[in-house]
C-alpha positions in Angstrom: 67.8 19.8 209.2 64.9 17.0 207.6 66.0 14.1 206.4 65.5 15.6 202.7 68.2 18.5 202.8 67.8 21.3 201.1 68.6 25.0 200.5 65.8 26.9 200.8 65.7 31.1 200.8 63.0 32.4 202.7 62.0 35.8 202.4 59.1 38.1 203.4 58.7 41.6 203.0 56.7 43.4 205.6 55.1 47.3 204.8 53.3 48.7 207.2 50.9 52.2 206.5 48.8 54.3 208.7 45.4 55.1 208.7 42.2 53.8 210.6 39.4 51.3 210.8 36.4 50.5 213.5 34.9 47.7 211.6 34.9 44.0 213.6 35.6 41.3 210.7 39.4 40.7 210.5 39.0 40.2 206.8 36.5 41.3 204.5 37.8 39.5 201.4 40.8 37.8 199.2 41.8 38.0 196.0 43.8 34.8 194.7 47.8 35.7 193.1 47.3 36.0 189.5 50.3 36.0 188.1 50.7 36.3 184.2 52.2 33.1 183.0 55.1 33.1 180.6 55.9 29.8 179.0 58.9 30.9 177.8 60.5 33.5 180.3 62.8 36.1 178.3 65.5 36.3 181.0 69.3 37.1 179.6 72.4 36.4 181.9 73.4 39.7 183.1 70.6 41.8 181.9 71.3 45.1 183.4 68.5 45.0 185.6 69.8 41.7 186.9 73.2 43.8 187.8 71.8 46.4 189.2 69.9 44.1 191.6 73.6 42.5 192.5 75.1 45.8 192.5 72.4 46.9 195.0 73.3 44.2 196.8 76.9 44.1 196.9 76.7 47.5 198.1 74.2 46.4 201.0 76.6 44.0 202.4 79.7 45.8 202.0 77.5 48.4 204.6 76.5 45.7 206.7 79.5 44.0 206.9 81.2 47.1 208.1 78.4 47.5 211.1 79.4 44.0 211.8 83.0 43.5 211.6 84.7 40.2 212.7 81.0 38.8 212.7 79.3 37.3 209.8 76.8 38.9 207.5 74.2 37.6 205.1 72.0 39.4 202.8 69.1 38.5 199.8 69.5 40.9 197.1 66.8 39.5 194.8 64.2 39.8 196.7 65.0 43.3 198.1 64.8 44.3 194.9 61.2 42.9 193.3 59.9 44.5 196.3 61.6 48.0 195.4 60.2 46.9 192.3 56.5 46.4 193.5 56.9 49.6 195.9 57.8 51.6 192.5 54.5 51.2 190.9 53.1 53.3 194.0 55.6 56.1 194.0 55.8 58.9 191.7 58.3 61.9 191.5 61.7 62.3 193.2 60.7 59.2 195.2 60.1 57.2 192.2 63.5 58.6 190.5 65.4 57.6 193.7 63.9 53.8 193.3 64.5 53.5 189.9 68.4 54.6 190.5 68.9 51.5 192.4 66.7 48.9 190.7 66.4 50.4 187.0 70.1 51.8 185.8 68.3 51.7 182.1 65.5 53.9 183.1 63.0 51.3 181.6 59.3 52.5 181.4 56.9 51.0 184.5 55.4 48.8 182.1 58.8 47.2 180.5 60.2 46.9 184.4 57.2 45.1 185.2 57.2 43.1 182.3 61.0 42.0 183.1 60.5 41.5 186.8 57.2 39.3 185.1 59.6 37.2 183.2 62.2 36.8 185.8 59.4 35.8 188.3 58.5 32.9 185.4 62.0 31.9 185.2 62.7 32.0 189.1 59.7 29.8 190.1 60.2 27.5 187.0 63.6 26.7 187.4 65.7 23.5 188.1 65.5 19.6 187.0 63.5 17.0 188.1 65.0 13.7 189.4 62.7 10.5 189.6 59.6 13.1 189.4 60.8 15.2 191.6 62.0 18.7 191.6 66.0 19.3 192.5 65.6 23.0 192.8 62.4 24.7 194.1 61.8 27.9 194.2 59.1 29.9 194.8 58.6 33.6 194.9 54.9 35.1 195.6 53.4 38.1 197.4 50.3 39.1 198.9 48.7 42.9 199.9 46.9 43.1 202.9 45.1 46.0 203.0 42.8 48.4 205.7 39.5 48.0 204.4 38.4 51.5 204.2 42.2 52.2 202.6 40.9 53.8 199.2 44.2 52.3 197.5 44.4 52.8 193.8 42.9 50.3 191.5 45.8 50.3 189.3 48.1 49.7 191.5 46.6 46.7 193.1 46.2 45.4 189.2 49.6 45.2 188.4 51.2 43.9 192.1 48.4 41.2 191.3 49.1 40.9 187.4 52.8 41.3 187.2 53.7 40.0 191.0 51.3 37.3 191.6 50.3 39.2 194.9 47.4 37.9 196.8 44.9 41.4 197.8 43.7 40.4 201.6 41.0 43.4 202.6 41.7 43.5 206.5 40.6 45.0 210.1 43.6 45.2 211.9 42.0 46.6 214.8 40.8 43.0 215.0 43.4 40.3 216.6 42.3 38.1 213.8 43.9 40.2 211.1 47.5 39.3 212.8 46.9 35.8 213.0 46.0 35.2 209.6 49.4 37.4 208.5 51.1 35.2 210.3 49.4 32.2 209.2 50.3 33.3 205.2 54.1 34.0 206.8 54.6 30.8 208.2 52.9 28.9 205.3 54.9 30.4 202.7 58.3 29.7 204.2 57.2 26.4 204.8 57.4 26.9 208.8 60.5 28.5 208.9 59.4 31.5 209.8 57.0 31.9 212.6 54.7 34.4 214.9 56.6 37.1 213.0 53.9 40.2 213.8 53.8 40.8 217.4 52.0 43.7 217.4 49.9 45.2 214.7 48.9 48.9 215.3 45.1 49.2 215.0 45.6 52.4 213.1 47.7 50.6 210.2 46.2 50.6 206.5 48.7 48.4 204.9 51.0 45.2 204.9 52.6 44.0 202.0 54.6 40.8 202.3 56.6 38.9 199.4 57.7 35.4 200.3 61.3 33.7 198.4 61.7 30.4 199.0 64.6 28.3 197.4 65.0 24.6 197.8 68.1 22.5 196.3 70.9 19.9 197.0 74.3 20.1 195.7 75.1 18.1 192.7 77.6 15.9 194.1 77.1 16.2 197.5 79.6 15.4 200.6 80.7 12.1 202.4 79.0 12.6 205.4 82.1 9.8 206.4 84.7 12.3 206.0 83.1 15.1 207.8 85.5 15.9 211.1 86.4 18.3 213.6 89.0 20.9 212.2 90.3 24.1 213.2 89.3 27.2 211.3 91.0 29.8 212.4 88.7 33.5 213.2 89.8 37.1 211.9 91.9 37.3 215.3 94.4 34.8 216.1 92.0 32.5 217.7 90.7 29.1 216.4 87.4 27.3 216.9 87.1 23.5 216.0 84.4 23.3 213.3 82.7 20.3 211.3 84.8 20.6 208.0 83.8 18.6 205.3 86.7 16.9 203.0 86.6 16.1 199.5 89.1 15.4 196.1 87.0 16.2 193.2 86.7 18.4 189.9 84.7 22.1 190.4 84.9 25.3 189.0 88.3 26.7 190.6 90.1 29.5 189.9 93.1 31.1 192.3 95.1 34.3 191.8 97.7 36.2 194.4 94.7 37.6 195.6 92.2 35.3 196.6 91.2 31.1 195.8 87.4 30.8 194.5 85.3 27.5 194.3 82.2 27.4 193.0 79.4 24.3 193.9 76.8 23.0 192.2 73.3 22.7 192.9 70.7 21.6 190.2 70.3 25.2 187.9 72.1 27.7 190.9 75.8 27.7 192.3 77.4 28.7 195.4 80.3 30.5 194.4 82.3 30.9 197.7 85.5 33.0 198.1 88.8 33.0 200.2 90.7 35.9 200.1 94.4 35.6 201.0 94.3 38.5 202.4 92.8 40.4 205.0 89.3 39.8 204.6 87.8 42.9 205.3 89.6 44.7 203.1 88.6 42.8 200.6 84.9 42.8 201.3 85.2 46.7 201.5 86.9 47.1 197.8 84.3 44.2 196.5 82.4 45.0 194.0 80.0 43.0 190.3 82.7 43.6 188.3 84.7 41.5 190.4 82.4 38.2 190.7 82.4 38.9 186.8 86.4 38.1 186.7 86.4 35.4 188.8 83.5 34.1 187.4 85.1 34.4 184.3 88.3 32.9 185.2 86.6 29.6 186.6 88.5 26.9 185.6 87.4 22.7 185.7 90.1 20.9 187.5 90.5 18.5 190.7 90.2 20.1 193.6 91.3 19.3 197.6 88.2 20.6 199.1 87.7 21.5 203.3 84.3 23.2 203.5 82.7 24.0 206.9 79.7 23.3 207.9 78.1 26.4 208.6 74.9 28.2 210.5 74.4 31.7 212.0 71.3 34.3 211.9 71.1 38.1 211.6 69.3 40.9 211.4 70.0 44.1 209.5 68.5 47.4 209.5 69.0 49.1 206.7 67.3 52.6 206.4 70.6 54.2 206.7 72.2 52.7 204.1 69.9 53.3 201.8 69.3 57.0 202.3 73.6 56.6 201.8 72.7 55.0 198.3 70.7 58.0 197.3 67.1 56.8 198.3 65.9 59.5 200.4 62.6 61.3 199.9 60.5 57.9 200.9 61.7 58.1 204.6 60.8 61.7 204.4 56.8 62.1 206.0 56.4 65.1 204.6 58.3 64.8 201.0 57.5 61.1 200.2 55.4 60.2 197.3 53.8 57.0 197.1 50.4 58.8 195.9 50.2 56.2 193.1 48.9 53.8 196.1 46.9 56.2 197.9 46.3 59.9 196.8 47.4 62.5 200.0 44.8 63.7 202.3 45.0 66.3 205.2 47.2 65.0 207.6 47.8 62.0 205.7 50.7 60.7 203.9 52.4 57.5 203.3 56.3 57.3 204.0 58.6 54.4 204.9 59.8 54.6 208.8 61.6 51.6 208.4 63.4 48.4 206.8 65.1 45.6 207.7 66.5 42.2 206.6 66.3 39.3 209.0 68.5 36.2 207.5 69.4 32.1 208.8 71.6 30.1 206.9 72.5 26.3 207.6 74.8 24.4 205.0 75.7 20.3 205.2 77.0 17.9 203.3 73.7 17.3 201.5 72.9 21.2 200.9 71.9 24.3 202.4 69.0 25.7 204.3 68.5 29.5 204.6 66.0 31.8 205.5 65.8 36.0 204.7 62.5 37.9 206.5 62.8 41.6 205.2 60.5 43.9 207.1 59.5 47.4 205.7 57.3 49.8 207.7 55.5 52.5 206.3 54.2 55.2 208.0 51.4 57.6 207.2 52.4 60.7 206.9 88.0 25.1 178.7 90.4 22.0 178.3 90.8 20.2 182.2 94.6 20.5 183.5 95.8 16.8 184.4 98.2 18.7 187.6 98.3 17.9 191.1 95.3 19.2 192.4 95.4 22.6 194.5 94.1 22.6 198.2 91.1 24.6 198.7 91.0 24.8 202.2 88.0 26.6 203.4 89.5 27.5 206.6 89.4 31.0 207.6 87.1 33.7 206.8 85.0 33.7 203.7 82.5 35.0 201.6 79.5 33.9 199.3 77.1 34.3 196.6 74.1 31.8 195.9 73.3 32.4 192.1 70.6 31.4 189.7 72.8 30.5 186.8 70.8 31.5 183.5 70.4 34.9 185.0 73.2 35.7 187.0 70.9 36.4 189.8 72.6 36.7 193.1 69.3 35.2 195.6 71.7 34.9 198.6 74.8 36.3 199.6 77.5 36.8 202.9 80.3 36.6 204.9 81.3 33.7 207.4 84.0 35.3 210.0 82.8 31.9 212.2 80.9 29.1 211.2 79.6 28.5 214.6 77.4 31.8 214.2 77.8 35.4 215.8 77.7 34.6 219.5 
């Protein structure tokens, strides 16, 4: 990591759609992110659209942890969701029912769901403290359409992705080489270079890509004695061992331990790390996990002094995650024949859009100073209380774990996973 550490969550969301263009400019035009600002963001802790974004969530990880058993597992719940959220305003009938059953349990209107993701857009790229002029927490969530210029997409729909998401409208060739570099140009500028030459390949026949971009940067609030940092054991789901840098400390946190599990949470400046260690057999745990459980322990959180050994940690993945999500009940918009997104672009003979396919890459680096992580989530569509004064408990981070990376006003889950090794997967 830089000097400056930092945790930073870096997300992009790819769409891909058919269709076809012969023209030689790479791009014809661009439209600057207009996001409406909201002074005051109305953003309630768990609002239920801010539950059924970590219920989604959960739920995703629960699946992907089972395809990747005694190897650890991240996902980014949050932004999976705004961009269900911006593919909703293009999708009508049972496709736009099967959306709104993971991202909208309150069956809101378009316009109110829009307005909320609006606010909670506001809040997100608004939040944190400043120390000596600077800002402890960044984040920053934007989007951007990029679009095949003879694509007759919908005027509304561009309206409110630009209105109510901030997204940038590029007008493209992609039968031009150009059209791929500046994509990944935008990619690699948003995640502030941590994600790079991410399009290989664009198809010369695609119509659209939409990317949206989550970038989180913070530092703990009482960060670790880089002094104390040594080589420990922690010991793997099997009966193996791998010699880790553990971090030590002895302070007060939010603690909380039953005859289930011990949970810890840590501090940045507005968001928290809540980790867990179950006492248990891990998976088991993971696979009976559910909101209502980070609820209790969250609820149960207790200030006290606290013998803290946290690993230093850093692994990548990538998930696919069609299959789970046609499991969840979304179905119809990975069927070419039966999906409706015809409030992007209406149908014509031989022509209609459909998603062929989604996936979540993630990285995630955590020090003494903070935590560095990246998400790139790639979509193609297809045409067609008091202290206790006692002797302080030992929260020894030493064997599998999992954990959630929360914006605390809203309750938000940004980042979420499971460390079987803090080495990584290989």
């Amino acid at each position: 990591m830089k000097t400056t550490k930092f945790l930073g969550l870096l997300l992009a969301i790819l769409f891909i759609f058919t269709g076809c263009s012969n023209s030689s400019t790479a791009i014809q035009f661009k439209k600057q992110a207009e996001l409406k600002k909201i002074e005051k963001p109305s953003v309630f802790n768990d609002d239920k659209l801010y539950m059924a974004s970590n219920t989604a969530g959960i739920q995703l990880l629960q699946k992907i942890s089972a395809e990747s058993e005694g190897k650890n597992a991240i996902f980014s719940p949050v932004s999976f969701s705004t961009v269900l959220a911006v593919l909703n305003n293009g999708a009508a009938g049972k496709t736009c029912e099967e959306i709104n059953a993971i991202i909208n349990p309150e069956q809101l209107s378009t316009e109110e769901l829009n307005e909320k993701y609006c606010n909670t857009i506001n809040h997100l790229n608004n939040s944190g403290y400043k120390e000596n002029g600077n800002r402890t927490t960044l984040v920053e969530l934007v989007n951007s359409l990029w679009i095949q210029e003879k694509l007759p997409v919908k005027d509304g729909f561009l309206k409110t992705a630009n209105t109510y998401y901030g997204a940038e409208v590029h007008n493209v060739n992609f039968a031009n080489s150009g059209a791929k570099e500046a994509m990944n140009r935008w990619i690699e500028d948003k995640t502030h270079g941590r994600i790079q030459n991410h399009i290989t390949n664009v198809n010369p026949q695609a119509s659209m890509f939409v990317f949206n971009a989550l970038y989180f940067n913070g530092k703990w609030q009482d960060p670790f004695d880089k002094s104390k940092t040594q080589k420990e054991e922690f010991h793997l789901g099997s009966d193996n061992t791998v010699m880790v840098d553990m971090m030590n400390a002895e302070r007060r946190i939010n603690y909380y331990e039953d005859e289930q599990i011990q949970a810890g949470e840590f501090n940045y400046y507005g968001c928290s790390m809540l980790v867990i260690l179950p006492k248990g057999d891990k998976g088991e745990y993971v696979r009976h996990l559910d909101y209502e459980e980070i609820q209790r322990v969250s609820g149960n959180l207790e200030n006290i002094k606290v013998k803290i050994k946290f690993p230093k940690f850093s692994f990548q993945q990538k998930n696919k995650l069609v299959s789970h999500l046609q499991a969840m009940g979304m179905v119809s918009a990975f069927d070419s024949r039966n999906a409706d997104f015809t409030r992007i672009a209406d149908r014509s003979e031989g022509f209609n859009l459909y998603i062929d396919d989604i996936s979540q890459e993630c990285f995630i680096n955590v020090d003494e100073e903070g935590t560095e992580a990246a998400a790139l989530t790639s979509v193609f569509l297809a045409g067609a209380a008091k202290p206790k004064e006692i002797v302080p408990p030992e929260f020894y981070i030493n064997k599998p774990f999992v954990f959630f990376i929360r914006d605390n006003r809203t309750g938000l889950i940004l980042f979420m996973g499971k460390v079987e090794n803090p080495l990584g997967n290989e």
